[in-house]
ROGUMI-795871 format. One record per residue (C-alpha): residue number from 1; residue in three letters; x, y, z. Coordinates in steps of 0.1 Angstrom, whole numbers, m for minus. Example, Ala and Ser with C-alpha at 12.3 -4.5 7.8 and 13.67 -1.06 7.14 Angstrom:
1 Ala 123 m45 78
2 Ser 137 m11 71
! end
This chain:
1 Unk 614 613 75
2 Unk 637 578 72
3 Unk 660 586 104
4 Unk 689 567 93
5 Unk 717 567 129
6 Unk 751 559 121
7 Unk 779 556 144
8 Unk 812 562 138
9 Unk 832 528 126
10 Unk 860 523 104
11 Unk 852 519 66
12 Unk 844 478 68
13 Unk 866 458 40
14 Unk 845 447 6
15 Unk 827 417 3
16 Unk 845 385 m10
17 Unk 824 353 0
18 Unk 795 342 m14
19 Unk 777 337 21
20 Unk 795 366 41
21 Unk 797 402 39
22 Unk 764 411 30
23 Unk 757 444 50
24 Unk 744 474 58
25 Unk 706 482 42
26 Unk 681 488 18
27 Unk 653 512 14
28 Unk 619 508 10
29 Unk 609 488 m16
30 Unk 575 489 m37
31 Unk 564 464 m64
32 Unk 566 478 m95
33 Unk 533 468 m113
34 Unk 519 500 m124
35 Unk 484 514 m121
36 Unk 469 529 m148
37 Unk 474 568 m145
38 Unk 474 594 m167
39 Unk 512 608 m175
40 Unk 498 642 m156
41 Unk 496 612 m124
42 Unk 536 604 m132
43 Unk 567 619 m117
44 Unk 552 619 m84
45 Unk 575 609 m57
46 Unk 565 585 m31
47 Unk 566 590 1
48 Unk 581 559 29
49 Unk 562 544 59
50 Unk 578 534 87
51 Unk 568 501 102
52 Unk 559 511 139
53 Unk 579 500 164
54 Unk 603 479 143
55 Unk 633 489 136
56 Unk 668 477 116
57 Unk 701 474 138
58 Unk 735 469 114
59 Unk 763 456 133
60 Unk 800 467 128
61 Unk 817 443 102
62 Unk 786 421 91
63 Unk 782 401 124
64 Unk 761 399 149
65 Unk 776 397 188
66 Unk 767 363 202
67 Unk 755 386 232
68 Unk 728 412 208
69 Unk 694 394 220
70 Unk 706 404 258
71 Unk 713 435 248
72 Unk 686 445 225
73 Unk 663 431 254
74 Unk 679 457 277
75 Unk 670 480 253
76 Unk 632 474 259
77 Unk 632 453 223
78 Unk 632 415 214
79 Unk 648 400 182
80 Unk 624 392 154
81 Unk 648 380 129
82 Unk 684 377 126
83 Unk 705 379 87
84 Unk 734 364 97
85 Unk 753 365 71
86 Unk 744 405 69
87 Unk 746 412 102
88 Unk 714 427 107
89 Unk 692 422 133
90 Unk 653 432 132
91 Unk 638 439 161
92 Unk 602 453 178
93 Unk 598 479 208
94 Unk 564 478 227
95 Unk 537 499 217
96 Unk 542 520 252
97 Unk 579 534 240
98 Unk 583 561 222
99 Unk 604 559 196
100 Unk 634 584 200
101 Unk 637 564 236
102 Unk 646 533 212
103 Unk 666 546 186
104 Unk 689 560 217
105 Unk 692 530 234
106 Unk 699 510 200
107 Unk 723 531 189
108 Unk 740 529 226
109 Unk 741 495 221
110 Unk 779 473 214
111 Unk 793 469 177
112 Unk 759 484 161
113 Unk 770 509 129
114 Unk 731 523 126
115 Unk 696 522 132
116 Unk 673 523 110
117 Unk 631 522 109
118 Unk 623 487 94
119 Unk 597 503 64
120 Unk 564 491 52
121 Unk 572 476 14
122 Unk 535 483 m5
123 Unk 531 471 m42
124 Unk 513 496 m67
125 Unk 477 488 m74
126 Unk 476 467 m102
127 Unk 457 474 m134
128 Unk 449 443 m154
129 Unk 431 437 m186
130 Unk 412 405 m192
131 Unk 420 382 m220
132 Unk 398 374 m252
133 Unk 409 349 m274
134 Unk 385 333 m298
135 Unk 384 297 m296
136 Unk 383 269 m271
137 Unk 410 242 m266
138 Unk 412 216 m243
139 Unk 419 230 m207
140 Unk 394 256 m213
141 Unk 412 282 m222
142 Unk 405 307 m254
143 Unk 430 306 m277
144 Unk 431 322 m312
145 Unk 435 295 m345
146 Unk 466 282 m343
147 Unk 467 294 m383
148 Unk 472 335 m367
149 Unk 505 351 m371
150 Unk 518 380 m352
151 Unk 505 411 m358
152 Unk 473 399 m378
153 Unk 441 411 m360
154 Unk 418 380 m362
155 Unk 381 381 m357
156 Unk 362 369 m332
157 Unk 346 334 m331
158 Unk 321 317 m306
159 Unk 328 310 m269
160 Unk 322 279 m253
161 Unk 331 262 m220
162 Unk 317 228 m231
163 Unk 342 202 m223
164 Unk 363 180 m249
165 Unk 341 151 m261
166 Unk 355 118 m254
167 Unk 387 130 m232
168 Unk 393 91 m224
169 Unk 403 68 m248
170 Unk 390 30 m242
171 Unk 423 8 m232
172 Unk 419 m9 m263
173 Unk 426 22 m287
174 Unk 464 31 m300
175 Unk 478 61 m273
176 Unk 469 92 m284
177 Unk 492 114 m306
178 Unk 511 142 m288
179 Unk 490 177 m275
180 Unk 486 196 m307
181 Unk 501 233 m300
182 Unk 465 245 m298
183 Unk 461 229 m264
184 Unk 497 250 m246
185 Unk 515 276 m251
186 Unk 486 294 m270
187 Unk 494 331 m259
188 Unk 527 328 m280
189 Unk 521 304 m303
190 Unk 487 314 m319
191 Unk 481 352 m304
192 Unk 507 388 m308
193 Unk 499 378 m269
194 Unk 538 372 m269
195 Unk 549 403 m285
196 Unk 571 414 m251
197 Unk 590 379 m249
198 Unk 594 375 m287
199 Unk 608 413 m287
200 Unk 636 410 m264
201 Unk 645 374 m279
202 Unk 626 352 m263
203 Unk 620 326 m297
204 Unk 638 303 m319
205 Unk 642 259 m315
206 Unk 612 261 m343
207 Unk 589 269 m317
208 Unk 557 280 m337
209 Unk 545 318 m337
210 Unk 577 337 m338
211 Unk 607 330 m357
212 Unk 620 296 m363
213 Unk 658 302 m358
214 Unk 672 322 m330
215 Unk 682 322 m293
216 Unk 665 291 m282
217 Unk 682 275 m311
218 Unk 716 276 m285
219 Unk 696 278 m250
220 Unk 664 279 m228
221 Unk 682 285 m202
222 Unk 685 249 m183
223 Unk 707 249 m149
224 Unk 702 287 m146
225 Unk 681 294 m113
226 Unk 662 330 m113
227 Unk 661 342 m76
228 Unk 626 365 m73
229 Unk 620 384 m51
230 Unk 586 392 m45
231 Unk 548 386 m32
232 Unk 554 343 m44
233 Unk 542 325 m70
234 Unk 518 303 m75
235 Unk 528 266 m76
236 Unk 502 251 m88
237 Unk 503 272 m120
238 Unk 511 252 m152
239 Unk 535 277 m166
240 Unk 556 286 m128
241 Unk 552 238 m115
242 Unk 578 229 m145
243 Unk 606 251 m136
244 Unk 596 259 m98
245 Unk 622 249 m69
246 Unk 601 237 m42
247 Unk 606 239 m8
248 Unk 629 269 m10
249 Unk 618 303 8
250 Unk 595 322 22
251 Unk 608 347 45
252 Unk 589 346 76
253 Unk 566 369 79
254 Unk 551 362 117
255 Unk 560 394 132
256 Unk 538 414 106
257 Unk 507 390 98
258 Unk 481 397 75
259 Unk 447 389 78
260 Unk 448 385 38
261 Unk 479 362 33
262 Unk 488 328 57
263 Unk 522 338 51
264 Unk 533 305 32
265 Unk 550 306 0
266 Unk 521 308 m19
267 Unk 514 343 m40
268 Unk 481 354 m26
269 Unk 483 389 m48
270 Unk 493 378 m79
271 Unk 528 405 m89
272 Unk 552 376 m79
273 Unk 530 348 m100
274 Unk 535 377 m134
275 Unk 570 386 m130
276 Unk 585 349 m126
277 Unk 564 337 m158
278 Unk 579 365 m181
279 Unk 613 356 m170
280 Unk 612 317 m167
281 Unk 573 304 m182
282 Unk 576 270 m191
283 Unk 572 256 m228
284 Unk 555 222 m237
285 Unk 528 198 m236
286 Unk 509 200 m199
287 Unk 521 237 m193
288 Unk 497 272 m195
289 Unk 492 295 m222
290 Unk 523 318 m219
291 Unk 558 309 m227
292 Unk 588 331 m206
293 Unk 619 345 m220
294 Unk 640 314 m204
295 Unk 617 286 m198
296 Unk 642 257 m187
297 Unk 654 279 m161
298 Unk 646 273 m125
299 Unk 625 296 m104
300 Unk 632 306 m69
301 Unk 606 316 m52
302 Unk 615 343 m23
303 Unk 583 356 m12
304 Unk 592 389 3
305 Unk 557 408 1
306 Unk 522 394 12
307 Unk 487 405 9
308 Unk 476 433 32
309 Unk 446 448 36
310 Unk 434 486 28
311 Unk 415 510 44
312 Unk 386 518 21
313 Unk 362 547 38
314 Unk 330 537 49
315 Unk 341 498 47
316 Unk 348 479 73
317 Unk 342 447 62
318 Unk 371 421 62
319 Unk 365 402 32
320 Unk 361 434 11
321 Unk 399 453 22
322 Unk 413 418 16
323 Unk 398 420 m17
324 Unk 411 452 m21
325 Unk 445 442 m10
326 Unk 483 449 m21
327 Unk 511 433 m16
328 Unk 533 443 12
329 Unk 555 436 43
330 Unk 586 448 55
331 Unk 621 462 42
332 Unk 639 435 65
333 Unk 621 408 45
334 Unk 637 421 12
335 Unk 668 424 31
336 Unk 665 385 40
337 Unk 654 376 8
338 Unk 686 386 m8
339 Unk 704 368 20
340 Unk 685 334 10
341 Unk 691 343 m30
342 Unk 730 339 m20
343 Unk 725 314 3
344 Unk 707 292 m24
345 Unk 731 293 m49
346 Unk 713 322 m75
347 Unk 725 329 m106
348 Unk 703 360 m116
349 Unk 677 377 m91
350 Unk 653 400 m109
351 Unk 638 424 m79
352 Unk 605 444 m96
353 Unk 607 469 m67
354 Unk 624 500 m62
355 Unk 623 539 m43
356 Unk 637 571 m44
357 Unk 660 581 m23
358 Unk 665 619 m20
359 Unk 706 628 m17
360 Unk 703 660 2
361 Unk 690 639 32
362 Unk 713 618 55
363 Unk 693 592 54
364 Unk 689 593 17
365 Unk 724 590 12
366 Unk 730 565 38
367 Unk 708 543 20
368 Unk 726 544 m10
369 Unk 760 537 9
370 Unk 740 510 24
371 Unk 726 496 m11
372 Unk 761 498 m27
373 Unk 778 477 m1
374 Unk 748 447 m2
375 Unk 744 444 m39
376 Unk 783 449 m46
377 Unk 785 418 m20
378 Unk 757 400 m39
379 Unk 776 406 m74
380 Unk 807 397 m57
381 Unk 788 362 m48
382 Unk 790 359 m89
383 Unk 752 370 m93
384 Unk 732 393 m120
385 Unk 713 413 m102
386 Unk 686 428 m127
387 Unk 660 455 m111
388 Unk 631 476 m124
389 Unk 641 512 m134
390 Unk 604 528 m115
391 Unk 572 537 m123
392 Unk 577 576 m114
393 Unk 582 587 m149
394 Unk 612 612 m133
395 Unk 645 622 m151
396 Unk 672 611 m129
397 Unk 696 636 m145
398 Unk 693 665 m119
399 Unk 715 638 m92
400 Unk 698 651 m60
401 Unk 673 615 m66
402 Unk 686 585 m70
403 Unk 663 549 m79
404 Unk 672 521 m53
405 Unk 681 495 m58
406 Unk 681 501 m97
407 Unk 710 525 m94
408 Unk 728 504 m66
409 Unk 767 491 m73
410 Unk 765 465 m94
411 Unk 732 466 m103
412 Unk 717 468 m142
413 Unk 689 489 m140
414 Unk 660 485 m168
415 Unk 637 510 m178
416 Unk 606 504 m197
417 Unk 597 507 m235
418 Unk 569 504 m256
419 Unk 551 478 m286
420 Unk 561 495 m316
421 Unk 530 475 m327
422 Unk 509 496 m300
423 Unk 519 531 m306
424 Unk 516 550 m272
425 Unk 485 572 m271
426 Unk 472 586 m235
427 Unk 444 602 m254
428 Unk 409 586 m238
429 Unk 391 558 m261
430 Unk 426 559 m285
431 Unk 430 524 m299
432 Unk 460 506 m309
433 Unk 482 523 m341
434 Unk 520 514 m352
435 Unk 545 531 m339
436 Unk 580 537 m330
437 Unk 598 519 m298
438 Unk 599 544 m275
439 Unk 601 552 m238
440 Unk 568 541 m221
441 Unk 555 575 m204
442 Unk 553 561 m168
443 Unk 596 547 m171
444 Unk 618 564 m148
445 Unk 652 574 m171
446 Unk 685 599 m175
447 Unk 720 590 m179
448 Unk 727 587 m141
449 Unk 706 551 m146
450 Unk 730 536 m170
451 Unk 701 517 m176
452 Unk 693 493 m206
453 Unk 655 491 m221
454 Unk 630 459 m221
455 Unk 592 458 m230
456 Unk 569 473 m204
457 Unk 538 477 m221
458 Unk 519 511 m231
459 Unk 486 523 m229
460 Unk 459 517 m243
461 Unk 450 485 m247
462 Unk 439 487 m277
463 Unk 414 457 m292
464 Unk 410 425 m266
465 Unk 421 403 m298
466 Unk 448 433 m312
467 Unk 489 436 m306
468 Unk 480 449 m271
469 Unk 503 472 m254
470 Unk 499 454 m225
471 Unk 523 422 m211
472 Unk 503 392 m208
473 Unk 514 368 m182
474 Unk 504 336 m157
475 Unk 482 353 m119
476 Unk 478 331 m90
477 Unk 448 311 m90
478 Unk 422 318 m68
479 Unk 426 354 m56
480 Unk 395 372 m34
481 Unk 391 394 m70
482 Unk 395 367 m92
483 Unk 368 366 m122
484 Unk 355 336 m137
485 Unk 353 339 m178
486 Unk 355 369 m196
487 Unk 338 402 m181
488 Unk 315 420 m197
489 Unk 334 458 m191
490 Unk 372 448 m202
491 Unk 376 487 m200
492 Unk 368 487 m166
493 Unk 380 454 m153
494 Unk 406 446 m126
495 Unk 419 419 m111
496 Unk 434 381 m127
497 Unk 406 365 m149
498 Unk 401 321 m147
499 Unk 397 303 m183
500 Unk 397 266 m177
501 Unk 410 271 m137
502 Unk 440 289 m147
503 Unk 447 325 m142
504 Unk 463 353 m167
505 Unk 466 388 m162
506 Unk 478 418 m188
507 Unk 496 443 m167
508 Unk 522 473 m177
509 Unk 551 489 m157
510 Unk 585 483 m151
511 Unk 577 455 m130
512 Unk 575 433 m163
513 Unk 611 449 m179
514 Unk 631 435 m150
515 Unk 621 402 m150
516 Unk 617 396 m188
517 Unk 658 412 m186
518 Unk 666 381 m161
519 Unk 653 358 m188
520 Unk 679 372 m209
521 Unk 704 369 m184
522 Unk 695 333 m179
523 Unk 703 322 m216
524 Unk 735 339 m214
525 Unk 748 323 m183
526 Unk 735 289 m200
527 Unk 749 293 m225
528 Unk 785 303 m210
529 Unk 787 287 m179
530 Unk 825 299 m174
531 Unk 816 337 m179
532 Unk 816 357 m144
533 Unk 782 381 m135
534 Unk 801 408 m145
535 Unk 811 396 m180
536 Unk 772 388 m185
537 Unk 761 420 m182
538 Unk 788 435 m203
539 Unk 776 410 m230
540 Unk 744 424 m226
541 Unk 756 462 m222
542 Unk 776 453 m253
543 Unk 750 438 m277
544 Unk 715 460 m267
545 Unk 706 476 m299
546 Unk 699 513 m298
547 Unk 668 526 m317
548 Unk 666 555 m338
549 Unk 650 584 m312
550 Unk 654 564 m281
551 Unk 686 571 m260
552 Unk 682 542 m241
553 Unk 696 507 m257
554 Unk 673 475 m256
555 Unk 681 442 m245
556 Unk 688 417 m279
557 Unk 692 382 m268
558 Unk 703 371 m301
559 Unk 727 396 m302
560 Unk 743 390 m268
561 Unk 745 349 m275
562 Unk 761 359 m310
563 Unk 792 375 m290
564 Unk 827 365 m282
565 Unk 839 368 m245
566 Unk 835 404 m240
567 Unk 869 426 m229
! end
């Protein structure tokens, strides 16, 4: 069990600075990128790992005592990492102390409000579906003619690798004419690829493959920055270099290495690479195949997870439990990541990560006490914070569980629904058929969410060149179980997939409604750059459209841009 020790203190004032008063703790956190299980696998609650011998130490009003690294020395531990502006330190104990010795002497020691285990963050394994376009373009890539609309099924044409003839013009020749749009943005543009963007809004500025007129007509979302937090991205992608901040953060990740991941910002798993191209992709000659649902916005990368390894009985070789990897780390990394999201200057953060808590425990409702007071400060700090509604496919109504941080203060929490072009079907071997938006089978929901609704994809997959259920988006290059070309067994196939050196992965899971929701938020706050956090997600709140047989209203960002300054 979470052992959650809190001291008696008086109730500490609320948050008012942007830099200050972000306190007390989160739980543990696991990326949301959902495997493929049956709905029988669903509504299965997690259990949490404690990270051994580390441990969380909050300190009374938000600040740490300029004398804590003596003290927590004298209580057998060292400082790992300090939050200053959450006062909260992490700290390690020596493999030869037990742990209720620790907990006893950290609580003993001065101005410290609780102790808590520092917990293991794991993402889900992923399931990922290659991609099979039909034709070739220039970078390699297969793309479909750029003739296709959405929702037509085209058929399948030769594949080639050969290169462009003649990809250097003499000096002498007239510059060449601008990329045609079969050479970028080919997943939107020429495929139903783009159905999840397109759906929530994501279209418009006569961009080709979706409508001509709508939200991009007002914004794409430039001077917005997008704070994820997550397992990194991968710069060198050509739809995450455009819009990427460089040189921002990775929190350091030293005092848990991984044998899998050099700990630099770099996404070595590929989650963080997915979820920051559905909300911010970039659109344009010399970018990738995908286009995100904001794509002038600027991505912050805080890398927050990192490739572990995992046991795998009867392997002990390194290469292979790197291979088969997730992306984790610690709950004190998270808790720093949202320090360095305030600290450079976010206007959204878009966390694809969440656990249950269970109320009847102390600890479980400590950590929601705990969540409340750090995203309340965060929202206070004038920031959306968006987060993934969870993969456990439970009905929150019965109050005893709770979703953190989706159901946090301040918070909007987004659940997952479906392609109406891709009716859901968990029958084995079932293809692709229309259908009604609904609530994908694997989306956590009840009324206790408050939640709104965004694309997360459904199964199947249906046809490689069909309206998939699944959400295509950018993977970071050169992963251990990356796949050059197209597989042979897309049934059976896992892992990102290289066309022409760049990555793409399909995926499904709450993971992709949180981020693709931050997009939204983005050309909001673009486009009404006087309107608080709070009055940007009563826009949204306001303008979601509710669907005939599904209680839970979806995200419209043409609707939101159309209305006045909300009351």
């Amino acid at each position: 069990m979470f052992v959650f020790h809190k001291i008696a203190s008086p109730e500490p004032t609320p948050p008012e600075a942007r830099t200050r008063h972000l306190r007390r703790s989160i739980s543990r956190l696991a990326a949301l990128f959902l495997p493929l299980l049956p709905p029988a696998a669903i509504a299965q609650i997690d259990t949490t790992s404690i990270a051994p011998h580390r441990y969380l130490v909050l300190y009374r009003n938000a600040t740490i005592p300029g004398d804590a690294e003596a003290h927590l020395l004298s209580a057998g531990t060292r400082l790992t990492q300090r939050n200053e502006h959450l006062g909260i330190a992490a700290v390690q104990s020596p493999a030869s102390q037990d742990d209720a010795t620790t907990l006893r002497l950290l609580a003993a020691q001065p101005n410290v409000s609780y102790v808590l285990h520092d917990r293991i963050v794991s993402a889900l394994h992923i399931r990922l579906k290659p991609i099979a376009p039909t034709s070739n373009d220039n970078n390699g890539a297969q793309s479909l003619p750029s003739t296709s609309t959405i929702g037509r099924l085209p058929t399948h044409g030769p594949i080639t690798t050969a290169p462009p003839s003649n990809p250097t013009p003499p000096p002498s020749t007239p510059p060449p004419p601008p990329p045609a749009h079969d050479t970028y943005d080919t997943y939107y543009t020429s495929t139903p690829q783009g159905w999840a963007v397109q759906q929530i809004g994501g279209y418009g500025n006569n961009t080709p493959g979706a409508p001509a007129h709508g939200p991009w007509d007002t914004t794409m979302g430039k001077g917005i920055r997008i704070a994820i937090l997550d397992s990194g991205v991968d710069a060198t992608h050509p739809d995450i270099a455009p819009n990427l901040a460089l040189n921002l953060t990775e929190v350091d990740q030293s005092a848990y290495p991984s044998a899998c991941d050099d700990g630099s910002p770099q996404d070595q798993q590929g989650h963080g690479t997915w979820t920051s191209s559905l909300a911010a992709g970039a659109i344009g000659p010399g970018t990738g195949k995908i286009i995100g649902v904001a794509p002038a916005a600027t991505i912050l990368n805080i890398k927050v997870l990192q490739r572990m390894p995992i046991s795998i009985t009867g392997d002990t070789n390194p290469a292979d439990l790197c291979e088969a990897g997730e992306a984790s780390g610690l709950l004190s990394w998270v808790m720093k990541g949202i320090e360095d999201a305030v600290t450079n200057r976010a206007d959204v953060i878009s966390l694809s990560v969440g656990a249950v808590a269970d109320l009847t425990t102390g600890d479980g409702a400590g950590l929601l006490a705990a969540f409340n007071q750090i995203t309340y400060a965060a929202a206070q700090a004038n920031i959306v914070l968006v987060s993934s509604a969870g993969n456990d496919g439970l009905d929150l109504s019965n109050l005893r569980y709770v979703e953190l941080p989706a159901q946090s203060r301040s918070v909007l929490a987004i659940a997952a629904s479906t392609n109406p072009a891709c009716a859901q079907n968990t029958t084995p071997g079932a293809t692709c058929t229309p259908g009604p938006v609904s609530l994908a089978y694997y989306s956590n929901y009840g009324a206790p969410l408050n939640a709104l609704a965004a694309p997360g994809g459904s199964y199947p997959d249906g046809p490689d060149t069909g309206v998939s259920g699944w959400i295509l988006g950018a993977c970071s290059s050169g992963l251990p179980n990356t796949t050059d070309g197209l597989p042979a067994d897309s049934a059976h196939s896992y892992g990102c997939f290289n066309l022409g050196h760049t990555a793409y992965v399909q995926a499904m899971g709450t993971s992709a409604s949180a981020p693709l929701v931050a997009g939204v938020a983005a050309l909001v706050r673009a486009a009404h750059p006087d309107w608080s956090a709070a009055t940007v997600v009563t826009a949204m709140r306001n303008s979601a459209v509710t669907v005939p047989g599904f209680s839970i209203p979806q995200v419209n960002a043409a609707a939101a841009l159309s209305l006045p300054t909300p009351q």
